[in-house]
C-alpha positions in Angstrom: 0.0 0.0 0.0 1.0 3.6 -0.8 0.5 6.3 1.5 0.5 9.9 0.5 -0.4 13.1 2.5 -2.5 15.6 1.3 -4.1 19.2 2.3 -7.8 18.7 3.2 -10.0 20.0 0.1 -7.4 20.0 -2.3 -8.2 20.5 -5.7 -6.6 19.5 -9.3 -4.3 17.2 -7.7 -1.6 15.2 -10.0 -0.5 12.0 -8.7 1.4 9.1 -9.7 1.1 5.5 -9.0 3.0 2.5 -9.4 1.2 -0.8 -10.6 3.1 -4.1 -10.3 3.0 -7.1 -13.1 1.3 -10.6 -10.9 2.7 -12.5 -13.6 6.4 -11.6 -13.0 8.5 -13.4 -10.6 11.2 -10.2 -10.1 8.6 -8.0 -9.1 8.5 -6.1 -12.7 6.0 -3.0 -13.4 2.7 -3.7 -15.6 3.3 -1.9 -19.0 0.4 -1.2 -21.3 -2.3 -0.5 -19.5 -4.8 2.6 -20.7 -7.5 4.7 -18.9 -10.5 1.6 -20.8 -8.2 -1.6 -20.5 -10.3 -4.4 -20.1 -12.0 -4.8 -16.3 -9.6 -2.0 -15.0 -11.8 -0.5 -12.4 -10.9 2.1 -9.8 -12.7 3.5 -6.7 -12.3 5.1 -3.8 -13.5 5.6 -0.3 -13.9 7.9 2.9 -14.2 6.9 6.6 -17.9 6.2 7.4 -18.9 6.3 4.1 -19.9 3.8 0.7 -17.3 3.1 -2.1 -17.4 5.5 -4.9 -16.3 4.7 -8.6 -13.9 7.1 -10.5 -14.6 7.0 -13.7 -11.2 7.1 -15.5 -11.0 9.1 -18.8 -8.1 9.5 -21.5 -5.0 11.9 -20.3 -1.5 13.0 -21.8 1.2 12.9 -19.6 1.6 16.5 -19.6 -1.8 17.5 -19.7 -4.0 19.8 -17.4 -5.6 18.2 -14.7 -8.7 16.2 -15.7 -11.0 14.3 -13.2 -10.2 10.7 -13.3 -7.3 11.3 -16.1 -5.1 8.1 -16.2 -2.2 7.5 -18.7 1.2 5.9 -18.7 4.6 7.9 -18.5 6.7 5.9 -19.9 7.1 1.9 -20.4 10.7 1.9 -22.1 12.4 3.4 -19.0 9.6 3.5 -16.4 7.4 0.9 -16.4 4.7 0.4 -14.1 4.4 3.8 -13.6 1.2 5.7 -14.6 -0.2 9.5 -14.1 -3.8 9.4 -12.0 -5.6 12.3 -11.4 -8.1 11.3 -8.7 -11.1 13.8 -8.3 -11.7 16.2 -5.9 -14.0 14.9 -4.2 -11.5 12.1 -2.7 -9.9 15.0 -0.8 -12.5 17.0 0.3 -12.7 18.3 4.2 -14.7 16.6 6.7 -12.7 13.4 7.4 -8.9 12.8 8.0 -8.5 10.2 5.5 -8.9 8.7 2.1 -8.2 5.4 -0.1 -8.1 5.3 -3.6 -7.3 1.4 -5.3 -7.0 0.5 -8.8 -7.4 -3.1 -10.0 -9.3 -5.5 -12.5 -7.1 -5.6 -15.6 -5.1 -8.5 -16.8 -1.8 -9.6 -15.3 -2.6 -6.7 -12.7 -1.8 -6.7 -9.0 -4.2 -4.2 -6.8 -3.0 -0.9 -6.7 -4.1 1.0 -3.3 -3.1 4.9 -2.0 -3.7 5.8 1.2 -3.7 9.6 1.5 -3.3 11.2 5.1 -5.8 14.8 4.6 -4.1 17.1 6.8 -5.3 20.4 8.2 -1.7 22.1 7.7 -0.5 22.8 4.4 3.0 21.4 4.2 3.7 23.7 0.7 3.2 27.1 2.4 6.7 28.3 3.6 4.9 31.5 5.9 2.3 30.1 8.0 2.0 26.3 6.8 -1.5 26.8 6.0 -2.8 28.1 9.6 -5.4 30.6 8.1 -4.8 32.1 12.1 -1.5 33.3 11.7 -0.2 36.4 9.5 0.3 34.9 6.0 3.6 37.2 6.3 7.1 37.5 6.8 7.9 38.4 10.9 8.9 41.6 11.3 7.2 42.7 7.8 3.7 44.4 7.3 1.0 42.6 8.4 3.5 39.8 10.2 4.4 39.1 13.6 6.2 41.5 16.2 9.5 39.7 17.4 11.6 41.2 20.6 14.1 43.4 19.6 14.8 47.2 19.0 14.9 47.4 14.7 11.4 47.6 12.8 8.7 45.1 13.1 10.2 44.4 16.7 8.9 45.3 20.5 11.9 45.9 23.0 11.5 44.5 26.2 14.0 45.6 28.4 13.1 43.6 31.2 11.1 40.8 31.9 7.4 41.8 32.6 8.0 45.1 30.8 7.4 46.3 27.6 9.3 49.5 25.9 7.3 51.5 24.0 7.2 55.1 22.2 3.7 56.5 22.0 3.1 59.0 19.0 -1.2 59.0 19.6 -3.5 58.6 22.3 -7.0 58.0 20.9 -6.8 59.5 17.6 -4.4 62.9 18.9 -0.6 63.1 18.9 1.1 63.2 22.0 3.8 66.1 23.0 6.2 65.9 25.9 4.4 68.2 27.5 1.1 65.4 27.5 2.5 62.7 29.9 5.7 63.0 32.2 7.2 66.6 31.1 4.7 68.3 33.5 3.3 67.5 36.8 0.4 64.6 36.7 -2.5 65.5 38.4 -3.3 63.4 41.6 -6.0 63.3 44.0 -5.7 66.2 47.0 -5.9 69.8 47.5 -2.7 71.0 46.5 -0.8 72.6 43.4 -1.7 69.8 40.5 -4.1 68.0 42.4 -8.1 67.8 42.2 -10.1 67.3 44.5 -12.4 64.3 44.3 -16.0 64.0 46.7 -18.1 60.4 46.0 -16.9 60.7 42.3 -17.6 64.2 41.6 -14.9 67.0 40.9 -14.7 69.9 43.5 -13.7 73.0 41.4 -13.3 76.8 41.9 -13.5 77.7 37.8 -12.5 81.8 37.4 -12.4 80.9 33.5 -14.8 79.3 31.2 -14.2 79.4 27.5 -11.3 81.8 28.2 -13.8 84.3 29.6 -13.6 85.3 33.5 -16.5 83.8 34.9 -17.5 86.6 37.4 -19.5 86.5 40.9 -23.2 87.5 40.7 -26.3 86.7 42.3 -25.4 82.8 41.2 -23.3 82.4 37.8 -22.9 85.1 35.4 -21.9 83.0 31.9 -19.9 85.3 29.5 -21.1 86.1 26.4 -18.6 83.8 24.2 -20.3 81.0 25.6 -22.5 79.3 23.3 -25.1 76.6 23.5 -25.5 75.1 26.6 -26.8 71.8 26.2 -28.4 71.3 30.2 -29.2 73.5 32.8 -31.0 72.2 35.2 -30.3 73.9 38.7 -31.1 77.3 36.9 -33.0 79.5 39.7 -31.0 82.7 40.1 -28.7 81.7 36.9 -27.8 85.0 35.2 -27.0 84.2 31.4 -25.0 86.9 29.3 -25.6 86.6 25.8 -26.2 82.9 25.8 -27.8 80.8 23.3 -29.7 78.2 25.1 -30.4 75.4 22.5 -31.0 72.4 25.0 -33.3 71.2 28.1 -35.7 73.4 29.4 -34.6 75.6 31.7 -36.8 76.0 35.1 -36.4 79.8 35.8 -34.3 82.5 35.1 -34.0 85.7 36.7 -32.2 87.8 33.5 -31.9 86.7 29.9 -29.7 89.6 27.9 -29.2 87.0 24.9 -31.1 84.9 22.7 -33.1 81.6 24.2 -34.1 79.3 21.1 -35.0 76.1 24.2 -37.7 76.4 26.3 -37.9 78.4 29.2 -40.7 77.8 32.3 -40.0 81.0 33.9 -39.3 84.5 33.2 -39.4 87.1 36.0 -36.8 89.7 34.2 -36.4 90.8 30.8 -35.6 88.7 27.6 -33.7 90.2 24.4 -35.4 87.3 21.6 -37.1 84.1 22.6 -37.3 82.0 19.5 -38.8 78.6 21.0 -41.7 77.8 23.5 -42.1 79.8 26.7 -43.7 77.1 28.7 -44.5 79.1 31.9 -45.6 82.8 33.0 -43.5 86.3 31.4 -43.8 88.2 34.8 -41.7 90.8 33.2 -42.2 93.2 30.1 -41.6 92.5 26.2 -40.4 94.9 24.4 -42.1 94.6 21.6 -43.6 91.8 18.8 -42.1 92.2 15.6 -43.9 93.9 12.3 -45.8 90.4 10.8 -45.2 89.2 14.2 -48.6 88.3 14.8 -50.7 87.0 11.8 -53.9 85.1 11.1 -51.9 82.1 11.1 -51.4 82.6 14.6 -55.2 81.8 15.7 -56.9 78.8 15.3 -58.0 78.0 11.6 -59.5 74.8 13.1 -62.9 74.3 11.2 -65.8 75.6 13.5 -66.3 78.4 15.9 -63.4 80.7 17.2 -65.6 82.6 19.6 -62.6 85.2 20.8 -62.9 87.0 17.2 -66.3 86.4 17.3 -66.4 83.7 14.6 -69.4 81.7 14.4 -68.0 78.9 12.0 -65.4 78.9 9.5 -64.3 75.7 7.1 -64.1 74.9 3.3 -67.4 75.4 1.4 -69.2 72.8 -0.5 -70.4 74.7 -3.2 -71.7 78.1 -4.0 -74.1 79.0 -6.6 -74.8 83.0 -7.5 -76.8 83.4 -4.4 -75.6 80.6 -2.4 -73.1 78.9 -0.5 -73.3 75.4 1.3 -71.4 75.5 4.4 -69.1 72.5 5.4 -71.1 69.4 5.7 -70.1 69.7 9.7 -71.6 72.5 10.3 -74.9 71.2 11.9 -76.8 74.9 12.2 -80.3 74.8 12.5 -82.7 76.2 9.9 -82.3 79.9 10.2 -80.4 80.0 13.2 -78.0 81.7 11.0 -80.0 84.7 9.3 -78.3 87.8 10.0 -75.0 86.8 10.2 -72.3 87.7 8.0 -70.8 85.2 5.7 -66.9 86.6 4.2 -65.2 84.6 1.4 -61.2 84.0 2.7 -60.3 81.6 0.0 -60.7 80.3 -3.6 -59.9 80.1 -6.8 -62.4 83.5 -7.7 -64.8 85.9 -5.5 -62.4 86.0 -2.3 -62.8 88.9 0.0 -66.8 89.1 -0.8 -68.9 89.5 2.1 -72.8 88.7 2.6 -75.3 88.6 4.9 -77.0 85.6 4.9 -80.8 86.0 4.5 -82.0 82.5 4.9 -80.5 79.2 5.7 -81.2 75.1 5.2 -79.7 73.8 7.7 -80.7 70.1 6.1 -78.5 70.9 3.4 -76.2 73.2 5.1 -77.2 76.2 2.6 -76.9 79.7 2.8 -79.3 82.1 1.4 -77.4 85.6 0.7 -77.5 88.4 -1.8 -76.2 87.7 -5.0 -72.7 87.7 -5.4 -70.6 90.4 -7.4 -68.1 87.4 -8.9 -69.9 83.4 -7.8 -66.8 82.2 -5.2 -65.4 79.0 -7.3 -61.9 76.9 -6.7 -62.0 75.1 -2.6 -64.1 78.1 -1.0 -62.8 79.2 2.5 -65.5 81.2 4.6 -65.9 82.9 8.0 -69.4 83.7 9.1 -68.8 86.7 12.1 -72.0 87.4 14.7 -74.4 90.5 13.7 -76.9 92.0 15.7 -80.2 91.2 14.6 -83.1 93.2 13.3 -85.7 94.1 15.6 -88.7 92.1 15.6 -91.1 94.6 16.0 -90.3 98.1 13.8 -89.9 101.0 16.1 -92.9 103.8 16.4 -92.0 107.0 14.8 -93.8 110.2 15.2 -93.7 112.2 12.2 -94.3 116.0 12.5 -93.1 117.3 9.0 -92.6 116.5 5.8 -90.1 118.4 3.9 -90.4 121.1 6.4 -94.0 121.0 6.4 -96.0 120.5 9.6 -98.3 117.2 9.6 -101.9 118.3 11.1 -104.1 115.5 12.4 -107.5 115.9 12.8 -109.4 114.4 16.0 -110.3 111.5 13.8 -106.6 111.1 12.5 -106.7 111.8 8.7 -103.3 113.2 8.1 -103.7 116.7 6.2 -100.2 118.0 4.9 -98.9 121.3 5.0 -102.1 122.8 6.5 -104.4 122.0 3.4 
């Protein structure tokens, strides 16, 4: 039996094999044999598992690999010995083993290989084949560090000790000055120290930002400082020109910058507030800019807005030259709305028309008004606004002239005019 090692999952492998003549008594190699000599049959097999025929096809001697290829190299001056090129399959991962025989033909004695699959790869001069180690040099990129002082090497100048030159500390070049040129700060109270109480940092700051941070009824910030992202403990916090872009702030006595967060307390003045003022202004504003306030700012919310007096206000349905048919919601009751004013805010033609409604279906949601100067068209905005009503009954007048002509009644009350 031969034995042969090869690299688990192998491919394209070229082998050779030797195949002795039974019929000689000095132990001579079979000559003449071909990849279809008569009963020449050849198989192999994998630990655990059933016997599996190669199929053996026509090869050169010098050929490419071919699966099963099987040809002899030369029966003048090596005879016996024949090229096989088992498949791939033989070799494939999964078991530590295969055996591959060849037998069957005339004047033949059994040819079996035994190949040893290894998991190291015996051909690779870096790493034999360990996919965990650098497949590189020592010492070169991407290889392993080995002790010494020259490149690719770590100097260790004493056991349990390593030698080394920092150039960064996360991400930022180090200077002489960063670690061991100056004095390292330590625990305490003295020069270079800091003091430490259950994990927080005791500190007197005179300087934030590079501005003086001066003493005021709490903390005055300077004005260079921008965007404080969290101020919680804020009562009696005097900011200077900051913009406050974070958490709200609970209260604060005097505001000479710009606050774009939210703010739950004012009791001084405030320059510009840009965001939400969640609690009371017990101060003065200055003023409200030009535009500042605009009808967006009230509710546009179809229904009533009673603080401008607004009965109802949606999109129309339709409109007709002496119509318009409220917002199916509307839900007035016949006539409930005569007298009111109905204004046209929106549409594609008659905005800015105003009516006042003379009758109304409230089954259909129709108003009756005066006909329009241009019909409303396009998606209709209205506003209908309270009026008083008319009187029910028409006041009594006494009339006493007539173009400056007295009115004489007689006792029976048959006006005369002008005496005649």
């Amino acid at each position: 039996m031969s034995k042969q090692s090869v690299t688990k999952g192998a491919t394209s492998q070229i082998h050779y094999v030797w195949i002795r003549d039974s019929s000689s008594t000095v132990g001579a190699g079979l000559t003449g044999l071909a990849f279809n000599s008569g009963s020449l049959v050849a198989s192999y097999v994998r630990p655990g598992a059933a016997r599996s025929a190669i199929t053996l096809a026509t090869q050169t001697v010098t050929g490419a690999f071919s699966s099963g290829g099987f040809v002899e190299v030369d029966a003048t001056n090596m005879p016996g010995l024949y090229r096989l090129d088992p498949p791939d399959a033989v070799f494939a991962s999964g078991v530590d083993s295969a055996i591959v025989m060849l037998k069957g033909a005339t004047n033949m004695e059994p040819c079996v290989i035994e190949y040893e699959l290894k998991a190291v790869n015996l051909q690779d001069g870096v790493r034999g084949g360990l996919t965990a180690l650098p497949n590189a040099a020592a010492e070169a990129a991407g290889g392993l560090y080995t002790r010494g002082t020259g490149a690719g090497q770590i100097n260790q100048p004493a056991n349990g000790r390593i030698d080394a030159n920092a150039v960064t500390m996360a991400g930022t070049t180090l200077t002489g000055r960063d670690i061991g040129a100056s004095v390292l700060l330590s625990p305490g109270t003295g020069t270079g120290q800091i003091t430490l109480t259950s994990g927080r940092v005791t500190a007197n700051t005179d300087q934030l930002a590079g501005q003086t941070v001066t003493a005021a009824a709490g903390v005055t910030f300077p004005a260079s400082v921008a965007s404080p992202t969290n101020i919680t403990a804020a009562t009696g916090v005097v900011l200077s020109g900051v913009t406050h872009t974070g958490a709200v702030i609970p209260s604060v006595t005097t505001v000479t910058g710009n606050v774009n967060g939210s703010v739950a307390s004012v009791t001084g003045a405030v320059a510009s507030v840009t965001g939400n003022v969640g609690g009371n202004v017990t101060g003065s504003v200055g003023s409200v800019a030009s535009g500042g306030i605009s009808e967006a700012s009230f509710a546009t919310t179809a229904g009533s807005f009673t603080p401008l007096g607004i009965i109802d206000q949606g999109t129309a349905q339709s409109a007709t030259g002496t119509t318009l048919v409220l917002r199916s919601a509307a839900a007035f009751a016949s006539s409930e709305l005569v007298g009111a004013m109905v204004i046209i805010t929106g549409g594609s033609a008659g905005v800015g028309q105003s009516r006042w409604i003379t009758a109304y279906n409230g089954a259909t949601d129709t108003a009756t008004v005066d006909t329009w100067t241009t019909t409303p068209t396009g998606t209709i905005t209205y506003k209908i606004v309270a009026a008083a009503p008319a009187p029910a009954t028409p006041p009594a007048v006494n009339v006493t002239q007539v173009i400056g002509d007295p009115i004489i009644t007689s006792s029976s009350k048959t006006t005369n005019w002008g005496g005649t």
